[in-house]
C-alpha positions in Angstrom: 0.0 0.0 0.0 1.4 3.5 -1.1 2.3 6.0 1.3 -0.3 9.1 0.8 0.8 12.3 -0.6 2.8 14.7 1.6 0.3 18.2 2.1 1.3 21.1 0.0 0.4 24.2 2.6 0.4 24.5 6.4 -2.9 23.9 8.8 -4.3 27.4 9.1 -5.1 27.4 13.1 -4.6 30.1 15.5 -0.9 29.0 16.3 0.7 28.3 12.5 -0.8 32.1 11.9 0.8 33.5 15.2 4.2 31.6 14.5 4.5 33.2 11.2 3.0 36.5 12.1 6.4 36.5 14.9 8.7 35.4 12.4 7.8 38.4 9.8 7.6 40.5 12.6 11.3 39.8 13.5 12.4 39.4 9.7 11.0 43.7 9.7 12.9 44.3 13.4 16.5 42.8 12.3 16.1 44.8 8.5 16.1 47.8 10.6 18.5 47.4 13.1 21.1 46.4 9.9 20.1 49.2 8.0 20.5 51.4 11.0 23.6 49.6 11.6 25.0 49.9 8.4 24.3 53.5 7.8 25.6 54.1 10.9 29.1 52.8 10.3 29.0 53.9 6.6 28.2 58.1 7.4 30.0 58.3 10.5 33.5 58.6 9.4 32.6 62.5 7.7 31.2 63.4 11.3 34.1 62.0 13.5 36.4 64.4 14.4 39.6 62.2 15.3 41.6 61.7 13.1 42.6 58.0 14.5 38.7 57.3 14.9 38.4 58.6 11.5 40.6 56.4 10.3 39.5 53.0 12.2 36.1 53.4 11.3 36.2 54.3 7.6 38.3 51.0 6.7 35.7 49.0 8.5 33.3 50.7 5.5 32.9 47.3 4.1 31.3 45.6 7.4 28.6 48.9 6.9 28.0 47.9 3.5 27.4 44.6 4.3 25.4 45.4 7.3 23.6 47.7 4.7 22.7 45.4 2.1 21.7 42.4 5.0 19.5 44.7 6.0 18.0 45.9 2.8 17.5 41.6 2.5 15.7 41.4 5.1 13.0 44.4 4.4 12.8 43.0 1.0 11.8 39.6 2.5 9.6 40.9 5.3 8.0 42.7 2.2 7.7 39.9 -0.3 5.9 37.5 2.8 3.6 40.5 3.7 2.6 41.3 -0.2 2.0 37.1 -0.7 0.0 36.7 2.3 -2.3 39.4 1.3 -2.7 37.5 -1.9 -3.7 34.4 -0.2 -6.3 35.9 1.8 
Protein backbone atom coordinates (compact mmCIF):
# COMPACT_ATOMS: atom_id res chain seq x y z
CA UNK A 1 0.00 0.00 0.00
CA UNK A 2 1.45 3.46 -1.12
CA UNK A 3 2.34 5.99 1.32
CA UNK A 4 -0.25 9.08 0.84
CA UNK A 5 0.78 12.28 -0.64
CA UNK A 6 2.77 14.73 1.59
CA UNK A 7 0.29 18.24 2.15
CA UNK A 8 1.33 21.05 -0.02
CA UNK A 9 0.40 24.15 2.64
CA UNK A 10 0.44 24.52 6.41
CA UNK A 11 -2.94 23.89 8.77
CA UNK A 12 -4.35 27.43 9.06
CA UNK A 13 -5.08 27.37 13.08
CA UNK A 14 -4.62 30.14 15.46
CA UNK A 15 -0.91 29.02 16.31
CA UNK A 16 0.71 28.31 12.54
CA UNK A 17 -0.85 32.12 11.88
CA UNK A 18 0.81 33.52 15.23
CA UNK A 19 4.15 31.62 14.48
CA UNK A 20 4.48 33.24 11.24
CA UNK A 21 3.00 36.49 12.12
CA UNK A 22 6.39 36.55 14.93
CA UNK A 23 8.72 35.41 12.35
CA UNK A 24 7.76 38.36 9.84
CA UNK A 25 7.64 40.46 12.64
CA UNK A 26 11.31 39.85 13.47
CA UNK A 27 12.41 39.41 9.74
CA UNK A 28 11.02 43.70 9.69
CA UNK A 29 12.89 44.34 13.45
CA UNK A 30 16.52 42.79 12.28
CA UNK A 31 16.14 44.77 8.53
CA UNK A 32 16.11 47.84 10.58
CA UNK A 33 18.50 47.44 13.05
CA UNK A 34 21.07 46.42 9.87
CA UNK A 35 20.12 49.23 7.99
CA UNK A 36 20.47 51.41 10.97
CA UNK A 37 23.64 49.59 11.56
CA UNK A 38 25.00 49.94 8.40
CA UNK A 39 24.33 53.54 7.82
CA UNK A 40 25.59 54.10 10.94
CA UNK A 41 29.06 52.81 10.30
CA UNK A 42 29.05 53.85 6.59
CA UNK A 43 28.20 58.07 7.35
CA UNK A 44 30.02 58.30 10.49
CA UNK A 45 33.45 58.59 9.36
CA UNK A 46 32.61 62.46 7.71
CA UNK A 47 31.18 63.44 11.26
CA UNK A 48 34.06 61.99 13.51
CA UNK A 49 36.42 64.35 14.37
CA UNK A 50 39.62 62.23 15.32
CA UNK A 51 41.63 61.70 13.14
CA UNK A 52 42.65 57.96 14.53
CA UNK A 53 38.74 57.32 14.95
CA UNK A 54 38.37 58.61 11.49
CA UNK A 55 40.60 56.40 10.30
CA UNK A 56 39.48 53.05 12.18
CA UNK A 57 36.08 53.41 11.29
CA UNK A 58 36.19 54.35 7.60
CA UNK A 59 38.31 50.99 6.74
CA UNK A 60 35.72 48.98 8.54
CA UNK A 61 33.33 50.69 5.55
CA UNK A 62 32.93 47.34 4.07
CA UNK A 63 31.28 45.62 7.38
CA UNK A 64 28.56 48.88 6.88
CA UNK A 65 28.03 47.87 3.53
CA UNK A 66 27.36 44.56 4.31
CA UNK A 67 25.36 45.40 7.26
CA UNK A 68 23.57 47.73 4.67
CA UNK A 69 22.67 45.38 2.10
CA UNK A 70 21.74 42.36 5.04
CA UNK A 71 19.54 44.69 6.01
CA UNK A 72 18.00 45.91 2.75
CA UNK A 73 17.47 41.64 2.46
CA UNK A 74 15.71 41.39 5.15
CA UNK A 75 12.98 44.43 4.42
CA UNK A 76 12.79 42.96 0.98
CA UNK A 77 11.84 39.58 2.54
CA UNK A 78 9.60 40.92 5.28
CA UNK A 79 8.04 42.72 2.25
CA UNK A 80 7.69 39.90 -0.31
CA UNK A 81 5.85 37.50 2.83
CA UNK A 82 3.60 40.49 3.65
CA UNK A 83 2.60 41.25 -0.16
CA UNK A 84 1.98 37.10 -0.66
CA UNK A 85 0.02 36.66 2.33
CA UNK A 86 -2.28 39.35 1.32
CA UNK A 87 -2.68 37.50 -1.94
CA UNK A 88 -3.74 34.39 -0.19
CA UNK A 89 -6.32 35.95 1.75
Amino acid sequence: MPLPNAPTRRPNNPTTRQADKKANNDLLIKGVLCVLIGLGVVVSPYFITSPGMQGIVANSSLVGWFALVLGCAFLGLHLKRRLTAQVKQ
